[in-house]
C-alpha positions as CSV (number, residue, x, y, z in Angstrom):
1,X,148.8,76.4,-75.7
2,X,149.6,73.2,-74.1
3,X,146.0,72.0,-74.6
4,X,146.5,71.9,-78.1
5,X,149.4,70.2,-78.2
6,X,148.2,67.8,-75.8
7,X,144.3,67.4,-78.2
8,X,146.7,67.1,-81.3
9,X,148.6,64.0,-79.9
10,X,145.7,62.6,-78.8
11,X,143.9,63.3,-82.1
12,X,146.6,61.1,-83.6
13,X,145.9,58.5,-81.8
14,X,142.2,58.4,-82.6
15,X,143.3,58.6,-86.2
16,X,145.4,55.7,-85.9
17,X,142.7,53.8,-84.3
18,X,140.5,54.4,-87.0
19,X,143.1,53.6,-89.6
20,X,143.3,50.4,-88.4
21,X,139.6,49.7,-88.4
22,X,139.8,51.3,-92.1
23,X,142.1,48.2,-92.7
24,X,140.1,45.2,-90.7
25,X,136.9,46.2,-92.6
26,X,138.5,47.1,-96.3
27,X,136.9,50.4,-95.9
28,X,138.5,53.9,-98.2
29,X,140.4,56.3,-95.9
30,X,138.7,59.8,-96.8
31,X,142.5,61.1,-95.7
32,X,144.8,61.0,-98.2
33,X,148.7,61.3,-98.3
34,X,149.3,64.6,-97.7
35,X,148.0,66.1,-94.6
36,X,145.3,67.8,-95.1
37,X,143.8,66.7,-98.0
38,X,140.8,64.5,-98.3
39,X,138.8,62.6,-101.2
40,X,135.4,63.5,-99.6
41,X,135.0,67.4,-101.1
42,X,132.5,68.2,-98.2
43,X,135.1,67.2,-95.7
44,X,138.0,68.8,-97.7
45,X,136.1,72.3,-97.6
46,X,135.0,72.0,-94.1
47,X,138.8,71.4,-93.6
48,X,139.4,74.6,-95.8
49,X,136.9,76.4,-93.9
50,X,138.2,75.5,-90.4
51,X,142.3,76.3,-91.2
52,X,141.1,79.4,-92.3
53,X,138.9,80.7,-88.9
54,X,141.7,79.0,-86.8
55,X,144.3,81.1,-88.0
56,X,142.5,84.1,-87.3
57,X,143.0,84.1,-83.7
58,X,143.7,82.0,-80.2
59,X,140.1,82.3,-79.8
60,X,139.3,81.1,-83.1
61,X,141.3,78.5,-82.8
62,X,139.7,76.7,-79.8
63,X,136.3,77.4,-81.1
64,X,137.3,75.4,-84.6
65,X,138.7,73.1,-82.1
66,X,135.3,73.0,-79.8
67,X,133.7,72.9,-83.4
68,X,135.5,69.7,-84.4
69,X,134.4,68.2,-81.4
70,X,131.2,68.8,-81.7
71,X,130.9,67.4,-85.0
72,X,132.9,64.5,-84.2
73,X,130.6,63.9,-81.7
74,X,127.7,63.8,-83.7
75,X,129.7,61.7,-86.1
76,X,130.4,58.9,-83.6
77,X,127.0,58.8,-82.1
78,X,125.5,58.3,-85.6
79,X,128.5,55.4,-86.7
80,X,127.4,53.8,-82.5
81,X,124.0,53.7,-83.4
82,X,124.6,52.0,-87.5
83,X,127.2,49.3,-85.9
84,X,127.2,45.9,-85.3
85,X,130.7,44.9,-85.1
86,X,131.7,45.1,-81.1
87,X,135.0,46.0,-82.1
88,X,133.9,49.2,-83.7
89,X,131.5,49.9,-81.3
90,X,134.1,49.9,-78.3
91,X,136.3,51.7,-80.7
92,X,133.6,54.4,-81.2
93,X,132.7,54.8,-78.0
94,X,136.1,55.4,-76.7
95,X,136.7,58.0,-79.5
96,X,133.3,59.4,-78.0
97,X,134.7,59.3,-74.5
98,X,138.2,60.9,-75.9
99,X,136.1,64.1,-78.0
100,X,134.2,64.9,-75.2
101,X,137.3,65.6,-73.1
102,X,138.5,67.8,-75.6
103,X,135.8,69.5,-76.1
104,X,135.6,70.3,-72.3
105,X,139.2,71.5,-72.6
106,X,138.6,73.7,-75.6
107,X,135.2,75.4,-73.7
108,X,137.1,76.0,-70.7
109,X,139.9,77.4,-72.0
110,X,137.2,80.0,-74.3
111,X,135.9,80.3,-71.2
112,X,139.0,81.4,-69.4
113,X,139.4,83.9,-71.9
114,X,135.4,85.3,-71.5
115,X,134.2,83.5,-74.1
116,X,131.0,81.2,-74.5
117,X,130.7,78.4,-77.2
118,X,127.8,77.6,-78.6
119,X,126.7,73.9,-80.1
120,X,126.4,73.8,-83.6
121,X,126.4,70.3,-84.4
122,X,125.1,68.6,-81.0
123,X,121.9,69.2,-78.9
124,X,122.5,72.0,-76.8
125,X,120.9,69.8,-73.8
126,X,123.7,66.9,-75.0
127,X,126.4,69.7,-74.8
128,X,125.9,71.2,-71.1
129,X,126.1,67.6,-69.7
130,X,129.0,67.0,-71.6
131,X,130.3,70.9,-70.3
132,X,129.0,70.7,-67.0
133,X,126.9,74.0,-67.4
């Protein structure tokens, strides 16, 4: 799907954005070298987890999309809320502004196919004004 082409360049942006706030701050990357492999085990069976259900199906796959999104989400609310640095905090909140538009995109396309999403990571009140229920 175009969509996911489209989220996936995007995502790589976001990632480089982050990389160079890794590199600013002298913070670890959890990402290591080779794609897909992280040094946080959590985060490398959650990636595990997610390849897995993706590959089951075009509706899996935008739900672990939608899924990642969600968490991310989550994720950048918390890092808004424990910054000080106005760099990372405009950094964040643009990452915020870029995971909600994909996770609109991955809801309506489920939702093109007759399929619902539901929040798993997010307040479900949080989620339809980010959807638009």
């Amino acid at each position: 799907l175009v969509v996911l082409k489209r989220i996936a360049a995007s995502e790589q942006r976001h990632f480089d954005a982050l990389g160079d706030k890794l590199d600013r701050y002298g913070l670890a990357d959890p990402s290591l070298a080779v794609d897909g492999a992280f040094s946080v085990a959590d985060l490398q069976g959650l990636y595990y987890d997610l390849v897995a259900n993706g590959m089951a199906s075009l509706a899996e796959a935008l739900t672990v999309g939608a899924t990642i999104e969600d968490l991310d989400i989550l994720d950048l609310l918390h890092a808004i809320e424990e910054t000080d640095q106005p760099d990372l905090e405009r950094t964040y909140e643009n990452l915020l502004e870029g995971s909600k538009n994909h996770l609109r995109a991955f809801v309506r396309e489920l939702r093109a196919l007759g399929l619902d999403y539901e929040p798993q990571y997010i307040d479900p009140l949080l989620f339809d004004a980010i959807v638009g229920v």
